[in-house]
C-alpha positions in Angstrom: -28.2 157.8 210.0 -29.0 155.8 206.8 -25.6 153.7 206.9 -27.3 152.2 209.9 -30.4 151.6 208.8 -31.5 148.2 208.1 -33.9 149.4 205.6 -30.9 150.5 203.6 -30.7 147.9 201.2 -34.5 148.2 200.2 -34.3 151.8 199.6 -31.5 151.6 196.9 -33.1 148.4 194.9 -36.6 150.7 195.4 -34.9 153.9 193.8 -32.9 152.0 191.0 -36.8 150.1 190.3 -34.7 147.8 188.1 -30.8 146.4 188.6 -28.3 144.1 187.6 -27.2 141.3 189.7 -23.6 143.2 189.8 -24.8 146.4 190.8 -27.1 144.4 193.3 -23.7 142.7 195.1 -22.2 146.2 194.8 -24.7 147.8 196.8 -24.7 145.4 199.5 -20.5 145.3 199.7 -20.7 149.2 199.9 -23.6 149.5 202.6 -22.2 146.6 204.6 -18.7 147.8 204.5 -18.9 148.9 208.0 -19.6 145.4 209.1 -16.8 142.8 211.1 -14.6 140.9 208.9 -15.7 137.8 209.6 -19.4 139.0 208.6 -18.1 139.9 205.4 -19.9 139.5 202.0 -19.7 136.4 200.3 -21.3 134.8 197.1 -23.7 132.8 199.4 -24.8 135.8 201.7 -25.6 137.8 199.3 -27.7 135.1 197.3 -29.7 134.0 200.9 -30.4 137.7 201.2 -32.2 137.8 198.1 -34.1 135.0 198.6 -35.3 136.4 202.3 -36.1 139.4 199.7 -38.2 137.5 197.2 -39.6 135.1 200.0 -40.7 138.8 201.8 -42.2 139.9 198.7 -39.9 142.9 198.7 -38.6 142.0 195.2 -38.3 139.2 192.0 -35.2 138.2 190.7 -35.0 136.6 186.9 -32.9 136.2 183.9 -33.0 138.6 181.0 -31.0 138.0 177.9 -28.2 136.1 179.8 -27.8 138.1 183.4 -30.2 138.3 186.1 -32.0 141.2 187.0 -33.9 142.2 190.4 -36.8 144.1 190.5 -38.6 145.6 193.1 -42.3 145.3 193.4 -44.7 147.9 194.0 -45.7 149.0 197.8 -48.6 147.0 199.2 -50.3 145.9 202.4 -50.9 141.7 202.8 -52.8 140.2 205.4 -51.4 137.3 207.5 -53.8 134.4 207.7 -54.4 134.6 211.4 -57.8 135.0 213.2 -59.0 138.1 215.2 -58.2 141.6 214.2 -56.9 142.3 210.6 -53.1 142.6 210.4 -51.4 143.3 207.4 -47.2 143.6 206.9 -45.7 145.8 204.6 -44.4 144.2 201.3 -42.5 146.1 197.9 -40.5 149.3 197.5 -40.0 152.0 200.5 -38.1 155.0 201.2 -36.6 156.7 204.4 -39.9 158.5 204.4 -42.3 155.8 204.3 -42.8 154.9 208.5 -43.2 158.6 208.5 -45.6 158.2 206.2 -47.8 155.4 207.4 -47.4 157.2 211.2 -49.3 160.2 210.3 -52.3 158.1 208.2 -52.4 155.9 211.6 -52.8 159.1 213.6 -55.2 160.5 211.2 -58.0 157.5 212.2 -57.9 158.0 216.2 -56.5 155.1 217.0 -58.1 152.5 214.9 -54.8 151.5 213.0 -51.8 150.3 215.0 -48.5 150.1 213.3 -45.7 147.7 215.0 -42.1 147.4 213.8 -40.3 144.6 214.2 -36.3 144.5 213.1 -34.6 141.0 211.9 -31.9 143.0 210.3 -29.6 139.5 209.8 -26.0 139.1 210.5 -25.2 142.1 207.3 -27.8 144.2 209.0 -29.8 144.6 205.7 -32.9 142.9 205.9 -35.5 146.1 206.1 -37.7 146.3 209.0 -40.8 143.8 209.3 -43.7 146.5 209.7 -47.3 145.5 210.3 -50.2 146.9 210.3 -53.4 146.1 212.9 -56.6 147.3 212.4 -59.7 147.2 214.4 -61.9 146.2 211.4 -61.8 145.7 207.6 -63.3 149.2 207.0 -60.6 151.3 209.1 -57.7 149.0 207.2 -59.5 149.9 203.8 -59.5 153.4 205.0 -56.1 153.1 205.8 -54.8 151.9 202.8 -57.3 154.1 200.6 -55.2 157.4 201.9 -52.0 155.7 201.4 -52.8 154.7 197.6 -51.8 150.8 198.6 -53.2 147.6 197.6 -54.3 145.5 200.1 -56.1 141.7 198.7 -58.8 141.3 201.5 -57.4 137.4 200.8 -54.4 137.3 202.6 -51.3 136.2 199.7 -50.6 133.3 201.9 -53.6 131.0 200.7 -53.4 132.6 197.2 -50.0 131.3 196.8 -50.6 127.7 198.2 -54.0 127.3 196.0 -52.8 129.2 192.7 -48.8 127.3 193.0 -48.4 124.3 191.0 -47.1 120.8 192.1 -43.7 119.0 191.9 -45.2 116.9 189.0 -46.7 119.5 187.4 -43.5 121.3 187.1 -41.7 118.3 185.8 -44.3 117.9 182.9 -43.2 121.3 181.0 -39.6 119.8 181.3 -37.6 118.7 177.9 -35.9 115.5 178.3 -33.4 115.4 175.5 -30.0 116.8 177.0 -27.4 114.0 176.8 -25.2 113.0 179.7 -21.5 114.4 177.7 -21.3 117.8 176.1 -17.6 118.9 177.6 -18.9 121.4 180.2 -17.5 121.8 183.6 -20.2 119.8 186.0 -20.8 119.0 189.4 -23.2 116.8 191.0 -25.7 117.6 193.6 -24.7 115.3 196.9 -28.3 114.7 198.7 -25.8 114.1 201.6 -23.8 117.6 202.4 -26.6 119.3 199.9 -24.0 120.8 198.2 -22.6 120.6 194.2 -19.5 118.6 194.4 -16.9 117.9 191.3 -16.9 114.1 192.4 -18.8 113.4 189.6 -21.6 110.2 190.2 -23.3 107.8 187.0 -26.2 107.1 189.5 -29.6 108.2 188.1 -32.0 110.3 189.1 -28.8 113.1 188.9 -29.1 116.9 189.4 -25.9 118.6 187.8 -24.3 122.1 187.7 -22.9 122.5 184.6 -20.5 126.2 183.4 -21.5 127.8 180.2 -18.5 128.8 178.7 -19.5 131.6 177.2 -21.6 133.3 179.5 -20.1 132.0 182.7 -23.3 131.4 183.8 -24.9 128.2 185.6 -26.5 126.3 184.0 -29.1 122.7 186.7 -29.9 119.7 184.6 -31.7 116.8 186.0 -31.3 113.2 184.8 -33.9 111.0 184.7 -33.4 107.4 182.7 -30.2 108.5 181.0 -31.4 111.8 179.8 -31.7 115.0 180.5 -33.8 118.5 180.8 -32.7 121.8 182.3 -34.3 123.2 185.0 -34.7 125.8 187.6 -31.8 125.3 190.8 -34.5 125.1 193.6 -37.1 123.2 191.9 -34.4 120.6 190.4 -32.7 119.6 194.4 -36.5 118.7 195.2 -36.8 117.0 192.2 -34.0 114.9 192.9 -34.9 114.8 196.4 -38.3 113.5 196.1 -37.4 111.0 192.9 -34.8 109.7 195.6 -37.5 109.4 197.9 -35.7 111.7 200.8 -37.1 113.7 203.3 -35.9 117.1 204.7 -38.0 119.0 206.1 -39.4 119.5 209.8 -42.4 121.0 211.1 -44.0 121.5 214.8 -47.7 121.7 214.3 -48.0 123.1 217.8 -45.6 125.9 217.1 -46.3 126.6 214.1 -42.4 126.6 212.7 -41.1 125.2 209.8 -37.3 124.0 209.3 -35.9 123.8 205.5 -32.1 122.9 205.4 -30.0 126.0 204.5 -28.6 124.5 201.6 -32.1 123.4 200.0 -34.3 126.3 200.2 -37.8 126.4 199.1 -38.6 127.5 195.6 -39.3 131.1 195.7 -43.4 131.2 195.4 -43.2 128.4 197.8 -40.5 130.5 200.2 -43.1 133.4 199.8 -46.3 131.2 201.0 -44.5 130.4 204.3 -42.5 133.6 205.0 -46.0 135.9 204.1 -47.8 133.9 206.9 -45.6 135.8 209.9 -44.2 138.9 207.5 -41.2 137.7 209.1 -37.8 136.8 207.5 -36.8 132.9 208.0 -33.7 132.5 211.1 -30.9 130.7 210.9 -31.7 127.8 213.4 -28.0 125.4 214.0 -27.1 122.7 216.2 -29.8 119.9 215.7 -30.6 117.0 213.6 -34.7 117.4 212.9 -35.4 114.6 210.7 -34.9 111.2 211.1 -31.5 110.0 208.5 -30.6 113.4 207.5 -27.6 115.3 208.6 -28.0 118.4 208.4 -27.9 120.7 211.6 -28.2 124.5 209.6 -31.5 125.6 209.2 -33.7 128.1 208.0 -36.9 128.5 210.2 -40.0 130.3 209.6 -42.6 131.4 212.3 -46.5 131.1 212.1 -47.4 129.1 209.5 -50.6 127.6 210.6 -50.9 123.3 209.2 -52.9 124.1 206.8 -50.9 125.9 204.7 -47.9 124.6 205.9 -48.1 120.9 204.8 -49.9 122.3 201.6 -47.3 123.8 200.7 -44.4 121.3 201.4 -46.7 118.9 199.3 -46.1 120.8 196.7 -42.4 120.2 196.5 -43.3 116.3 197.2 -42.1 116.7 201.1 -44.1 115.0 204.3 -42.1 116.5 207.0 -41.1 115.4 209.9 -43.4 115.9 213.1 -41.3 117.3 215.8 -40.5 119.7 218.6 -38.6 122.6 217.5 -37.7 125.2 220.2 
């Protein structure tokens, strides 16, 4: 039954190709209308549930002439940086047909190609099913994904992402400093304590600030450096501030291969995708335990199998060293 099926989500945003943000949060009050009431949609669900769509490389989500807009991306195959036999997870647009679909090209090669579902369906039940693909060689997966019509880099996303990704500096050279500190909007400030954008308004510098538009109702990040100003994007701007600050937030267990970002300062999204295409996995919510050393926060998001060496790559790139630790 399709109001069941986790996948559900995914196959509307891959039929519509293109939608608005509103007809995004429609969709997901209609297909999780069947859910608890205390599970019930709220701005910051649906927001975390596309970023665990971006970070899965299911969809992108920008701004086009003053509303955001999701798009889905087209149907491929990308490895997973692991050793051993090839494995592959599905990424981009899919229909109630599509594990059909794959089933019957697996079949077709004797045995050679393995398929293995995994479900993280998350507490709305609409994050699609995590579906990977093992092969006995490069040749059957090229076969594979020859009779399918699907792209499939033989370099697994993972390390393109970490080389091709620029820096924390780098990003903060294309900024514009030349916003001033007073033009009557309604602001809040960025609290590198609770991680949150509170109206207790602060004069310290470095600053990150929300600001209304009042015209387009829209949000609108600036961060202050030396008294002035440039706009920037949300995620990007809390590590800015973080790292100008000098604070560190993130937690890693090298032996485990897991990686803990605070809930409430996610990764930029190429950054969230490096991590999250390692397992093919969605990140969990991980509560109940203080990971780094002076900051508070217990609510986490985790992410599975990312091996050091792209793991501390990519944190650099946000200007984090994290926190070596245990993390069951």
């Amino acid at each position: 039954m399709l109001s069941a099926d986790p996948n559900r989500l995914l196959f509307v945003i891959s039929s519509r190709v293109k939608m608005r943000w509103a007809d995004y949060c429609n969709a997901i009050d209609f297909l999780s209308a069947n859910k608890l009431s205390e599970e019930r949609t709220t701005k910051m669900a649906t927001s975390g549930l596309l970023q665990c769509f971006e970070a899965l490389g299911h969809c992108d989500a920008y701004y086009e002439q003053g509303q955001s807009i999701i798009t889905v991306s087209p149907a491929s195959l990308c490895r997973l940086p692991r050793a051993g036999l090839p494995v592959a997870v599905l990424a981009g647009a899919r229909c109630p047909k599509t594990q059909e679909q794959l089933a019957k090209a697996a079949n077709a090669q004797s045995g050679s190609i393995q398929i293995i579902t995994e479900r993280y369906p998350g507490p709305l039940g609409l994050l699609p099913d995590t579906i990977k693909i093992q092969s006995e060689s490069d040749a059957a997966l090229a076969a594979f994904t020859e009779k399918l019509g699907l792209r499939c880099p033989k370099i697994p996303p993972a390390w393109t992402f970490v080389n091709w990704c620029g820096t924390l500096l780098e990003y903060e050279k294309t900024l514009d400093y030349r916003i001033t500190e007073n033009f009557g909007w309604t602001r809040s400030d960025f609290c590198v304590n609770t991680h949150m954008f509170l109206r207790t308004r602060s004069d310290s510098l470095p600053r990150l600030s929300k600001y209304l538009n009042p015209t387009t109702k829209l949000p609108v990040y600036v961060f202050f450096r030396d008294g002035s100003g440039a706009e920037v994007d949300r995620n990007w701007g809390r590590y800015l501030n973080l790292n100008a600050r000098g604070i560190k937030v993130v937690a890693y267990d090298e032996r485990r291969y897991r990686l803990c970002i605070p809930v409430r300062i996610p990764l930029p999204s190429v950054i969230s995708r490096t991590v999250c295409l390692c397992s093919g996995k969605p990140p969990v919510h991980k509560s109940g335990e203080a990971l780094v050393p002076g900051c508070a926060c217990a609510d986490w998001l985790m992410y599975e199998d990312v091996p050091p060496q792209i793991a501390l790559v990519a944190l650099s790139k946000v200007g984090q060293i994290p926190a070596r630790v245990e993390i069951r």
